[in-house]
Structures are given as structure tokens and as C-alpha cells.
C-alpha positions in Angstrom: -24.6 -2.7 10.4 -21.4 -1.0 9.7 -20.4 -0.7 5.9 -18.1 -2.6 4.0 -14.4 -1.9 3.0 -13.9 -2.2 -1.3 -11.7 -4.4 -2.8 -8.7 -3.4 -4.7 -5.3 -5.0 -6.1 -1.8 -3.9 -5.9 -0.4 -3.9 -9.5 2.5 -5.0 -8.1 1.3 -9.1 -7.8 1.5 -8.9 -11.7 4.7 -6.8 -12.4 6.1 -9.1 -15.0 3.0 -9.2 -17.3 2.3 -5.7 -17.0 5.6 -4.7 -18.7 4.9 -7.3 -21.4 1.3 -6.2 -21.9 0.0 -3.3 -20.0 -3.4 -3.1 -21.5 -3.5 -7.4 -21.9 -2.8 -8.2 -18.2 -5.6 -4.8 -16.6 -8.1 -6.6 -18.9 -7.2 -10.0 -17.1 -8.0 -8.3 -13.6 -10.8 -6.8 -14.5 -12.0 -10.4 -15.7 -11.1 -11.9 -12.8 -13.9 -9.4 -10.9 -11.9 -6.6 -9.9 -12.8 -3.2 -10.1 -10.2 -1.1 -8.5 -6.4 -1.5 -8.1 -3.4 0.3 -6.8 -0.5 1.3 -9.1 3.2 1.6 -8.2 6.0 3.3 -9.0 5.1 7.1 -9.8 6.6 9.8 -7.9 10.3 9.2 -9.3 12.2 12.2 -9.0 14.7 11.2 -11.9 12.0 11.9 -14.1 10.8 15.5 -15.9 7.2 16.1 -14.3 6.1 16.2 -18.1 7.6 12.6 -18.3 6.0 11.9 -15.0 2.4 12.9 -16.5 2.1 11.1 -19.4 3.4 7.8 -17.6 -0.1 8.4 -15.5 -1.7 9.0 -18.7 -0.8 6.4 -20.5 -1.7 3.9 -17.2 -5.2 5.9 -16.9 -5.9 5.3 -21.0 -5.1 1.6 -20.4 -7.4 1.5 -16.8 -10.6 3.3 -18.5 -10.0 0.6 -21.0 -10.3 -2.1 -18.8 -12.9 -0.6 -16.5 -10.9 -0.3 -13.4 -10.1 3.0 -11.4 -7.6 3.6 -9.0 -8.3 3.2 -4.8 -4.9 4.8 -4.1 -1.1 4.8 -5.7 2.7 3.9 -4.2 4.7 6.4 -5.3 8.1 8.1 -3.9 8.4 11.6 -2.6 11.4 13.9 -4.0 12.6 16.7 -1.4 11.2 19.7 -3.7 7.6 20.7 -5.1 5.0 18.0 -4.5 2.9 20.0 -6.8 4.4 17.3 -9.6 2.8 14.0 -7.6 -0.5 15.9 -6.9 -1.1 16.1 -10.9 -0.1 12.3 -10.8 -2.6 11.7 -8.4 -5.2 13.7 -10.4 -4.2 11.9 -13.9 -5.0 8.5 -12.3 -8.1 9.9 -10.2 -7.4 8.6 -7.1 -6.4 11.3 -3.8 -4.4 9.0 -1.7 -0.8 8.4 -2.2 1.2 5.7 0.1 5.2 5.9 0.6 6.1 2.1 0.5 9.4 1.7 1.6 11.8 4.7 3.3 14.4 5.3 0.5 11.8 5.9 -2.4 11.8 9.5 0.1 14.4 11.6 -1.2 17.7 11.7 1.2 16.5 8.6 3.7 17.7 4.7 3.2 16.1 1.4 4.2 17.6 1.5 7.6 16.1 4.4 9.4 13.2 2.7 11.9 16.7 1.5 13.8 17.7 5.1 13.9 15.9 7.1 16.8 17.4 10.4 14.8 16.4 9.0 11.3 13.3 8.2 12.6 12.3 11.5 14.0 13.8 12.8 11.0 11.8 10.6 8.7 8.3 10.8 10.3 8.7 14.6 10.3 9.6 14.6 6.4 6.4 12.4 5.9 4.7 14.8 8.4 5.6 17.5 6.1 4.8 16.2 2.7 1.2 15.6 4.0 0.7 18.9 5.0 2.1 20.2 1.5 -0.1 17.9 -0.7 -3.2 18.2 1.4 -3.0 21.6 0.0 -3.7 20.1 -3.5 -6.2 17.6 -1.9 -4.1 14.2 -1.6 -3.6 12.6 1.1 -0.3 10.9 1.9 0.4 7.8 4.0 2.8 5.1 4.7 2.6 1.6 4.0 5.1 -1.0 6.3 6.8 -3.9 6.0 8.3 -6.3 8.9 12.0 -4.1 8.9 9.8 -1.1 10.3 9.7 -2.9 14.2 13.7 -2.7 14.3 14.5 -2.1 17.8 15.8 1.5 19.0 18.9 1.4 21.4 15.7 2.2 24.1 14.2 -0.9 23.1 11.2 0.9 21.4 10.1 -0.3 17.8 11.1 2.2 15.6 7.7 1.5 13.8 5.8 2.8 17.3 7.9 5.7 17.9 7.8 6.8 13.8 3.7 7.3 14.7 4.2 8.8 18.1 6.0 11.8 16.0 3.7 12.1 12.7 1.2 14.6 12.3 -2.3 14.0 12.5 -2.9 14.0 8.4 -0.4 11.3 7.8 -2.5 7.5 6.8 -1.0 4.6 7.4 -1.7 1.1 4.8 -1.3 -1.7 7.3 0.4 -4.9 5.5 -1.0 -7.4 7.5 1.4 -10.5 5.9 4.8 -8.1 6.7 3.3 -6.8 10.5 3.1 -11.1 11.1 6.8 -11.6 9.7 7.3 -8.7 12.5 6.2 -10.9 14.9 3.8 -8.7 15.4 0.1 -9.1 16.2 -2.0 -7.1 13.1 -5.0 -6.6 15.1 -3.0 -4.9 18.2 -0.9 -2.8 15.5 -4.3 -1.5 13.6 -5.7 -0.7 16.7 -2.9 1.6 17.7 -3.0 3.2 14.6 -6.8 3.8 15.1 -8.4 5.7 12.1 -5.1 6.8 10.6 -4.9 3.0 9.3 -7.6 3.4 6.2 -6.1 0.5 4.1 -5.1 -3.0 4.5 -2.7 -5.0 2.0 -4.0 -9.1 2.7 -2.2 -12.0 1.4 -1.5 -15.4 2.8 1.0 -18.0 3.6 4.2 -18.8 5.6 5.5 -15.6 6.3 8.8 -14.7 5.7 11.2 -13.3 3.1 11.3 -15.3 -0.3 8.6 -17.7 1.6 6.0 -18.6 -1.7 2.7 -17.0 -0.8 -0.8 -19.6 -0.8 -4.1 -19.1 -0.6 -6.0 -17.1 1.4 -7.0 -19.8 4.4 -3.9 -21.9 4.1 -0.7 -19.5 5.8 0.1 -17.6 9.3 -1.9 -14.5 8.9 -4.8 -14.5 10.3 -7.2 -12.1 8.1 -10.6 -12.7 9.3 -10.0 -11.6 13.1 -8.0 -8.3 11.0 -10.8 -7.7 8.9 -13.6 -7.9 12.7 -11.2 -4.9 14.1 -11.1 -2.7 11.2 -14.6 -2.0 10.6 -13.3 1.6 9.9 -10.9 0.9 6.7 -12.0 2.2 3.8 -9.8 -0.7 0.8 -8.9 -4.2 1.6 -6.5 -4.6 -1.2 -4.7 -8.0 -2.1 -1.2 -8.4 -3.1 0.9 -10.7 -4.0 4.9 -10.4 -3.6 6.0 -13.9 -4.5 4.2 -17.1 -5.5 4.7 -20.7 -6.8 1.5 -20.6 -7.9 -0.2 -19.2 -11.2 -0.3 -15.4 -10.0 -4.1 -14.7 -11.7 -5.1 -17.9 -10.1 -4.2 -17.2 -6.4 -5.1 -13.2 -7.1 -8.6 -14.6 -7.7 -9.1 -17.3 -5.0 -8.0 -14.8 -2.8 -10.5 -12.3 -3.8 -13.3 -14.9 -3.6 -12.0 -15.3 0.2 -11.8 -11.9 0.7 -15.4 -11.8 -0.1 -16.4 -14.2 1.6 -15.8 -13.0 5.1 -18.0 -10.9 4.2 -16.9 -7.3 4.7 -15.5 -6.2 1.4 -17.4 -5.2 -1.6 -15.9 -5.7 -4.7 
């Protein structure tokens, strides 16, 4: 029998209560049965690294509170010492660090996967930084979204060609919701990422930008043939970008269908 992914939570589903009441809104997931999540926004380059620390500080205070630990972070990369991010890293206790979109990486903007330069570029500065901060033991990957399959003048995604040039070490955190909006087919995409892919972000509904995400069950994506073809992925982690719906209520239905497929452990 092969073993189960765990279950975490982006922080970002809850990004408005969190500024109102960090400490309030961890103790609200951990009551609705989760254990591990994923914070966002470290990394920032604007910031001392002494500022930088005590932000992770502060977060890891208010997650040993609540009794959650960290799966892996979204955080930017700046285009000097890493060293800064690794102690990040080590603050929150997690050793994986995912770039979520292309200009949080110091000197690149949105629109490089259209780009076959900026894309070679790009994929070698990621290539890079994974190299540096597997020095201090973190591992850095990338995490898509649906602009990522924007068509080279060749007519190659940029998305494919971006992991035709990375090296070896660099992950990849497959949004399942955003590869559909692609028009792509997420089982097809995590097999061609094979075990580079070690994280899955699941959420439901009709997919598009703006589009108000549902329940688990009730959308376009479909999770449960995902979930078959990645017996190898270490976190399924749910996420929610935009609701109608009570946030906390669709973060837990969805992680009672998450469970359900049975092949996550919370």
C-alpha cells in the first residue's frame, strides 16, 4: 500500500482575518482539524534580514500556539545572499520554500513564460537559487498558475520549456485549479514533472479568474483522478483564492473531502 500525502493549508485562503487577528484566525484552523499550513509572503527583499526574522518569529510564536507547524513557505527570492531566507526557513521549521509567481524573483515580471529568453533566463535564476540554499538545507521550488502555458513564438508552453532548462534540485507545487484554467490536463502535467512535483495546491469550482471557488465535488477540477497519479507527493494542501462562501466553512468541507478520497492524512 503506498503511503499517504499530509494535509496542509495555504494561509493565503484566510488573508483578511489573519491581519485582523493573527493568533484568533491559526486557532480557527487548527479547530477546524488542521495540523500543518503554508505561510506567504517572507522572502521580501525590501526588508532588513533582522526585520525579516522576527516577522518568522512572531508567525512561529503564534503557530506553536495554535499547534500547527509549517509543510513549506511562499516566499520571494532577492538577487543577493539567500543565506537571509534559509534563517526564514529555519524560524518557521519547515525546509522547503516555493516561488509563487515570477516577479516576487528579483529583476523578472509576470510576463516571462511568453519569453523564450526570459524563460531560459528565469528557470536558470531558479536553477541557481536552489543550488545556493540547498547549501543551507532548503529546498526551493516553484508553484504555477494558468499564465505559465503562454505560448512561445515556437508554439512550446513556456511552462514545458521553463522545466526542460531547470536543474535537477528545483521542486515544483502543481496548482491543480490554475493548470485546468490552463486548459491543461493536471494529471498529464504531474506526470511530466515526475518526482520533482512534491506538492499539490487542491481547490474546486468553475475555473477561471474572479470565478467564486465551491466545494470540493461541485467545480471543473477533477482531484480524485490527480490525487490516483500522485502517489509520490509528499502535501496535498488546500487553498482558497476567492469565495462567496464563508471561507472557514468551505476550508473545512474541503478538507473532509480531501480525506475522504482517502489518500491524505491530516
Amino acid at each position: 500500500m503506498s503511503r499517504k500525502a499530509r494535509l496542509s493549508v495555504q494561509l493565503y485562503s484566510v488573508r483578511e482575518a489573519l491581519t485582523s487577528d493573527l493568533a484568533g484566525t491559526l486557532a480557527r484552523i487548527a479547530d477546524l482539524g488542521y495540523r500543518h499550513v503554508e505561510p506567504f509572503g517572507f522572502g521580501r527583499w525590501n526588508a532588513t534580514p533582522a526585520e525579516r526574522v522576527e516577522r518568522a518569529r512572531e508567525l512561529r510564536a503564534a503557530l506553536d500556539a495554535a499547534g500547527l507547524t509549517v509543510s513549506s513557505v511562499h516566499a520571494a527570492l532577492s538577487d543577493g545572499n539567500l543565506a537571509p531566507l534559509a534563517e526564514e526557513c529555519r524560524v518557521l521549521g519547515t525546509d522547503t520554500v516555493f516561488v509563487p509567481v515570477p516577479e516576487l524573483v528579483e529583476g523578472f515580471e509576470r510576463n516571462v513564460f511568453g519569453d523564450a529568453d526570459h524563460v531560459s533566463a528565469f528557470a536558470a535564476r531558479l536553477t541557481a537559487a536552489s543550488e545556493e540554499l540547498a547549501g543551507h538545507g532548503i529546498n526551493l521550488g516553484y508553484h504555477n498558475h494558468e499564465f505559465e502555458w503562454t505560448k512561445l513564438p515556437d508554439g512550446r508552453a513556456g511552462y514545458d520549456v521553463f522545466w526542460e532548462l531547470a536543474g535537477e534540485r528545483l521542486l515544483a507545487e502543481l496548482d491543480v485549479y490554475w493548470a485546468t484554467a490552463a486548459g491543461q490536463d493536471p494529471v498529464a502535467v504531474l506526470t511530466q514533472l515526475g518526482r520533482r512535483a512534491v506538492a499539490v495546491h487542491l481547490k474546486d469550482g468553475p475555473v477561471g479568474h474572479g470565478e467564486p471557488q465551491t466545494p470540493i465535488g461541485t467545480g471543473d477540477v477533477h482531484i480524485p483522478a490527480l490525487l490516483a497519479a500522485g502517489e509520490h507527493l509528499a502535501w496535498h494542501i488546500a487553498e482558497i483564492d476567492t469565495t462567496e462562501l464563508d471561507v472557514f466553512d468551505l476550508l473545512e468541507s474541503n478538507r473532509t473531502a480531501i480525506l475522504d478520497l482517502g489518500r491524505t492524512v491530516g
